[in-house]
C-alpha positions in Angstrom: -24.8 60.2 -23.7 -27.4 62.9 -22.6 -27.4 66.3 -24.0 -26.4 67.8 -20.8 -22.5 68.6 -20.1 -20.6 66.3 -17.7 -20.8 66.5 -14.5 -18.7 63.8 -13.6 -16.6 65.8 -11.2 -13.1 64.8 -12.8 -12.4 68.1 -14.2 -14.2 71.0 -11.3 -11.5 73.4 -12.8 -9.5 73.4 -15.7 -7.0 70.7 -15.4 -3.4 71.5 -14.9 -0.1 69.5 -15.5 2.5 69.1 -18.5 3.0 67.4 -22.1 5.9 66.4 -23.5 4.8 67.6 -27.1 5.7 71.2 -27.5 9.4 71.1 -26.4 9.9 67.7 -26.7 8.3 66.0 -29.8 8.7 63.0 -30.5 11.7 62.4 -28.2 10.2 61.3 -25.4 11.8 58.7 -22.5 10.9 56.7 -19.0 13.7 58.7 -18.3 12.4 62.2 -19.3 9.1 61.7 -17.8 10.2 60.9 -14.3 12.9 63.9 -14.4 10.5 66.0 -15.1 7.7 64.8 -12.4 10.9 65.3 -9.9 11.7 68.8 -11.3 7.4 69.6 -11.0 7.8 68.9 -7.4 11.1 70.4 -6.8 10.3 73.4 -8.4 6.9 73.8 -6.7 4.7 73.4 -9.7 3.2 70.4 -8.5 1.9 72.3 -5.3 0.9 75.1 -7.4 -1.8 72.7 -9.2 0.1 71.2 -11.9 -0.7 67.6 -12.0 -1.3 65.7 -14.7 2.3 64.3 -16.1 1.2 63.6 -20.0 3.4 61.6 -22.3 2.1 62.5 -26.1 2.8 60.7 -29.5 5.8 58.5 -29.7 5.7 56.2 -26.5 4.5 53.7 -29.5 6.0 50.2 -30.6 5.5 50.3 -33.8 3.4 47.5 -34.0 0.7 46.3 -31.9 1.5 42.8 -30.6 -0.3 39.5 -31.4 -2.7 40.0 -29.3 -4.1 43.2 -30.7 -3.0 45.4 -27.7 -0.7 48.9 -28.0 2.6 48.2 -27.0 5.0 50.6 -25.9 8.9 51.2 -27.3 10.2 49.1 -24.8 13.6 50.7 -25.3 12.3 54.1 -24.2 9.5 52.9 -21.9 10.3 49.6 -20.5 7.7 49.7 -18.1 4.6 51.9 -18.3 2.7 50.3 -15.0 5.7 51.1 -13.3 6.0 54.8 -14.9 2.5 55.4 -12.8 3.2 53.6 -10.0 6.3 56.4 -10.3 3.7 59.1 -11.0 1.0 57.7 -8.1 3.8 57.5 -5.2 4.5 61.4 -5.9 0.7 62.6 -5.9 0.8 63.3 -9.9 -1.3 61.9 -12.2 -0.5 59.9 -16.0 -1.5 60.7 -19.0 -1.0 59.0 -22.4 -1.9 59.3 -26.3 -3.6 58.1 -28.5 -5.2 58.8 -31.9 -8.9 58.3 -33.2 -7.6 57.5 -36.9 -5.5 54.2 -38.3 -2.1 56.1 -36.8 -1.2 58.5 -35.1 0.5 62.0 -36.5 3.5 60.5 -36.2 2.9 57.1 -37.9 2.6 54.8 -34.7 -0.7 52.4 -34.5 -3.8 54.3 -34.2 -7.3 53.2 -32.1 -9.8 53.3 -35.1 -11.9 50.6 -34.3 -10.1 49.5 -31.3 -11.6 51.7 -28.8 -12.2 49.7 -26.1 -9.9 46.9 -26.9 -7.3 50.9 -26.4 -9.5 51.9 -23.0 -8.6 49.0 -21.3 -5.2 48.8 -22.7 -4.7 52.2 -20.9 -6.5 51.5 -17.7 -4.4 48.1 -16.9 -1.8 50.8 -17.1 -3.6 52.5 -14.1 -3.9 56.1 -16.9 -5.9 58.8 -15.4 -6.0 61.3 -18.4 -6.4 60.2 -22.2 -5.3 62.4 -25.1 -7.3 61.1 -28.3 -5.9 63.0 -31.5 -7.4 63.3 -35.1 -4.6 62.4 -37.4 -4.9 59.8 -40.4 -9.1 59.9 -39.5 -10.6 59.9 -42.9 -13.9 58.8 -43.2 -14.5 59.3 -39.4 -17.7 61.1 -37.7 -15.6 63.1 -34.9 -18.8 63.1 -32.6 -19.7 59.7 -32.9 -15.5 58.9 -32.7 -15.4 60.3 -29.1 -18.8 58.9 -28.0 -17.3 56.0 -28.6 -14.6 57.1 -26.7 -16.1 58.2 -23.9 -18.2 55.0 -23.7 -14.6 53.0 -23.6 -13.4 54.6 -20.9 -16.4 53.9 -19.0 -16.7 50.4 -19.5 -13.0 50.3 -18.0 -14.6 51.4 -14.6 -11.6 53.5 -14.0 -11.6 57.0 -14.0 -10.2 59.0 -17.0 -10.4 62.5 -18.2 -10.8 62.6 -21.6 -8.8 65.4 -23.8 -10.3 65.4 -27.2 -7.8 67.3 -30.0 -9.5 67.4 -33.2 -8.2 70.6 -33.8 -12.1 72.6 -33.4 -12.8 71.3 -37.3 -16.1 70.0 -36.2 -17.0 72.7 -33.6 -16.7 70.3 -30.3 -17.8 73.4 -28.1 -21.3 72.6 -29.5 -21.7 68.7 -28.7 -18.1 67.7 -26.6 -19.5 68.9 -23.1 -21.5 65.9 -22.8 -18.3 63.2 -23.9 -15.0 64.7 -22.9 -13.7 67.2 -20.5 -11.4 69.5 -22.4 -11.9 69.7 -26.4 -9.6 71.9 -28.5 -10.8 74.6 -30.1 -8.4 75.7 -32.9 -4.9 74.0 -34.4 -1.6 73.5 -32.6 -0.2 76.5 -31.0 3.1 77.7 -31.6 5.8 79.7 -29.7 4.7 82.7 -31.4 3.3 85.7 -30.4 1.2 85.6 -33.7 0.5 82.0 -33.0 -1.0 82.9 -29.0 -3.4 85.7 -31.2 -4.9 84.2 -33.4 -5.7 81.4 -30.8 -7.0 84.0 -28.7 -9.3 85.1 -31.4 -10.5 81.8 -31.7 -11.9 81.8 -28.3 -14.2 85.3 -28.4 -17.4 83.5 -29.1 -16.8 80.4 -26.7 -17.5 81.2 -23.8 -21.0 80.1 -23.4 -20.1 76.4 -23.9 -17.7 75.7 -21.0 -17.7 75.2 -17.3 -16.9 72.9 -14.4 -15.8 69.6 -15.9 -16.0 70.5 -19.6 -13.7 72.9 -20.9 -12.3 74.9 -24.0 -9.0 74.2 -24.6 -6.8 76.6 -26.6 -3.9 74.1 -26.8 -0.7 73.8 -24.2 1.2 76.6 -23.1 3.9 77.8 -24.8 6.0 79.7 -21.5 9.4 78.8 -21.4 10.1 77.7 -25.0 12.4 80.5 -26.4 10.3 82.2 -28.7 9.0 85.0 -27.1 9.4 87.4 -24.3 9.0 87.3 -21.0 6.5 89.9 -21.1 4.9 88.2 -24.0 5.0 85.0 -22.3 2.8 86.6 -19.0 0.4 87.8 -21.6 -0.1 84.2 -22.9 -0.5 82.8 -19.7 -2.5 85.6 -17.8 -5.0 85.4 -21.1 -5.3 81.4 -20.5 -6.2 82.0 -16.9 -9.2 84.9 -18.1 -10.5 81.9 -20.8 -10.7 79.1 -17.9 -8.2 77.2 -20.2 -6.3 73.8 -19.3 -3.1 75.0 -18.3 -0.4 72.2 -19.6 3.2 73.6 -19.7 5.1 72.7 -22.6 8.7 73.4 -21.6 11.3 71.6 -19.8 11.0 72.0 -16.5 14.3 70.5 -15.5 16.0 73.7 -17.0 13.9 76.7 -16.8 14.8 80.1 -15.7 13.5 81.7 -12.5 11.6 84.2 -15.1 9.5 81.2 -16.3 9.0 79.9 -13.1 7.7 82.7 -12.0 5.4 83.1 -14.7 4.0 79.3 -14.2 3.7 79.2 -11.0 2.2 82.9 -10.4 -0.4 82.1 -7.9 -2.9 84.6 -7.9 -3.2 84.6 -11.7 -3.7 80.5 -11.6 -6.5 81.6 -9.1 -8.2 83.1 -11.7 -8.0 80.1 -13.8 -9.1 77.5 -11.1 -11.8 79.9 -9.8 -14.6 77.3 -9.1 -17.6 79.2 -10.4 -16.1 78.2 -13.8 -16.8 81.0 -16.4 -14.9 81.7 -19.3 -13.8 85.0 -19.6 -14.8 87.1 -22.5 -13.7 90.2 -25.0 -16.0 93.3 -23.6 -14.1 95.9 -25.5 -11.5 96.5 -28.8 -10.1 99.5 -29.7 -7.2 98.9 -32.4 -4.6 97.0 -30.6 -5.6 97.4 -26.9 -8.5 94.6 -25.5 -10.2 94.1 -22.5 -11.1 90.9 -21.6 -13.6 90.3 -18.2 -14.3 87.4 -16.2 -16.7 86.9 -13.1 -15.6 84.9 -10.1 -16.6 83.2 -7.7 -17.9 85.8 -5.0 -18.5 88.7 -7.7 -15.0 89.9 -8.3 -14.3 90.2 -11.7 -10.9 89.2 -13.2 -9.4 91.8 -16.2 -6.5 91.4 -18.6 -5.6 94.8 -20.4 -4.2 93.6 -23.7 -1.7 95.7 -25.8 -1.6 93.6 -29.1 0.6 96.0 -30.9 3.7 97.4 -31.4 4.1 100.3 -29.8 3.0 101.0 -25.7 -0.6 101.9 -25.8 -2.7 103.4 -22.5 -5.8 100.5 -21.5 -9.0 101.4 -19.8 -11.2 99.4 -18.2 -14.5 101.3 -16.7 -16.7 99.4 -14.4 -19.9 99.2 -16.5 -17.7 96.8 -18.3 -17.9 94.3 -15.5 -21.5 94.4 -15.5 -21.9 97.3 -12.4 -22.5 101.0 -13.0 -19.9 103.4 -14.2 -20.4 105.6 -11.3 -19.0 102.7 -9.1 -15.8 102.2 -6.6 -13.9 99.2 -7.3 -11.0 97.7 -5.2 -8.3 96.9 -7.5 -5.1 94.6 -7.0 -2.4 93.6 -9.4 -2.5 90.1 -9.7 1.3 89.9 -11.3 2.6 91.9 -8.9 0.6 91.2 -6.0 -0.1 94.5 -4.9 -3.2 96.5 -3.8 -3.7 99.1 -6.1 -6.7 100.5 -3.9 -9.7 101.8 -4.5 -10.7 103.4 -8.0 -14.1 105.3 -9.2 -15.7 104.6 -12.5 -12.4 102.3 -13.6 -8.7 102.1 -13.8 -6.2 102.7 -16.5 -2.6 102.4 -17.2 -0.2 102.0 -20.3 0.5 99.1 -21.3 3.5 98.1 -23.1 3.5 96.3 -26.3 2.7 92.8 -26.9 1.9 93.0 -23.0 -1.2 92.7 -20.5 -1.7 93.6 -17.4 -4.2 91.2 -15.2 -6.4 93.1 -12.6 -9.0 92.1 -9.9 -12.0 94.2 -9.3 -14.3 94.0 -6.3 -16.6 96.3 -6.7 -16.6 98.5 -2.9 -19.9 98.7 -1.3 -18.7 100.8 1.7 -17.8 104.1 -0.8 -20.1 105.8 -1.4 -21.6 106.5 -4.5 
């Protein structure tokens, strides 16, 4: 492929939707999957931008059939054209794994050398978003593994977005904009608010390297799970939205509380994250365990997450030669959790934050005050 990023226009924004992997496993079902694209629609998550319905590792037969094609458990999927054809009639989209090595992490046939033999496999299947992993992929060039990729799905003639997880051990942000559409940037996340840091981390220097239709992904979200707080859990997701991350929600959406509904379905803090100018938000200022993280939108606003990484409430500042204006500037300010003007501030805004906590902002810098 060219050196250039896609441009394909499969992935404008960050794509949205849910995997079965981080609540699930390996448990996965026919069953589960169309209970949960009911409960996406019932719940309003679909309508909120959540999409993509993706089944991970474990849909496998264990063996590929005589043939040479992937075959699916036909005890817990007995029909996979008809699981999209399920998916289709109520506007969501299918996903399905894979892996790039001889099996996948959890010992099922892997696609090494089967790429497009795999492709096509998945497109009879009428697939619209393909998850290609790294386990058991000694001996493998990861670059030249999703060309290859990437080249499959194109001979198919059908449509895929391409998730590439290799785990950022070969630095995809520097050659992946120009073969897949979201490429992972660090290991698998964990409920954890540890886990959600060190990610975050991860993700300082990125920024440069995504945009519409090619996208750093930080892994799935986490929201809903059990293992942290509420508060902790709006931290995870309002930082997501400020990186331009995929947002795929990892809990069971049959079951969860109104608190994590709330939280996924927030609509002015998925705005941020589907903004179509597409910039990745970025670190601007650290001072112990408070952060301020900046990005610019689409029409000049600038979205801010005030970040209290520590244990005790902290107060945040942001000042508004930190969005790239002039300190001496008035800046409209709205809380985007709680949906509420804030009004206009000089020179910035501050507030205490409480810990393992952030509060997400939108500036818009006031050109009627004057200075």
């Amino acid at each position: 492929m060219g050196l250039g990023a896609l441009t394909d226009g499969l992935a404008p924004t960050p794509p949205m939707g849910w995997n079965s992997w981080n609540h699930f496993g390996p448990f996965v079902s026919d069953q589960l999957v169309r209970e949960t694209a009911d409960a996406l629609i019932e719940s309003g998550m679909r309508d909120a931008g959540y999409r993509y319905v993706v089944v991970d590792d474990a849909w496998e037969g264990s063996v590929r059939s005589d043939d040479g094609n992937l075959e699916p458990n036909l005890w817990r999927f007995p029909n996979m054209h008809g699981l999209a054809s399920y998916l289709h009639a109520r506007e969501l989209s299918y996903g399905l794994y894979t892996c790039a090595g001889d099996r996948t992490c959890q010992g099922y046939p892997g696609s090494r050398s089967r790429e497009f033999v795999d492709a096509r496999r998945f497109a009879s299947w009428d697939v619209d978003f393909m998850k290609i992993d790294w386990c058991h992929s000694g001996g493998l060039d990861a670059r030249t593994a999703y060309e290859t990729w990437s080249e499959a799905i194109r001979a198919t003639r059908r449509p895929m977005v391409l998730s590439i997880c290799e785990w950022g051990r070969n630095r995809p942000w520097r050659w992946a904009g120009s073969v897949g559409h979201l490429w992972r940037t660090s290991g698998d996340i964990a409920d954890r608010w540890d886990s959600v840091m060190d990610i975050l981390d991860r993700q300082a220097a990125l920024a440069e390297f995504a945009g519409p239709d090619h996208w750093n992904d930080p892994d799935m979200l986490e929201v809903g799970n059990g293992g942290m707080t509420d508060a902790e859990y709006r931290a995870h997701f309002s930082l997501w939205a400020i990186l331009a991350a995929p947002l795929f929600a990892g809990n069971d959406i049959r079951t969860m509380s109104d608190a994590t509904r709330a939280i996924l379905i927030a609509p002015e803090v998925i705005a941020v994250d589907q903004d179509r100018l597409g910039r990745q938000g970025q670190r601007v200022s650290r001072e112990r365990d408070v952060e301020v993280w900046v990005r610019e939108l689409d029409g000049g606003a600038r979205a801010v997450v005030l970040l209290n990484r520590g244990e005790s409430a902290a107060r945040a500042e942001v000042t508004w030669d930190l969005l790239g204006g002039s300190r001496a500037d008035t800046a409209l300010v709205r809380d985007l959790w709680e949906r509420q003007d804030i009004g206009p501030r000089r020179e910035g805004y501050d507030r205490t934050v409480a810990p393992h906590s952030a509060a997400m902002l939108r500036a818009t810098r006031d050109n009627s005050a004057r200075a």
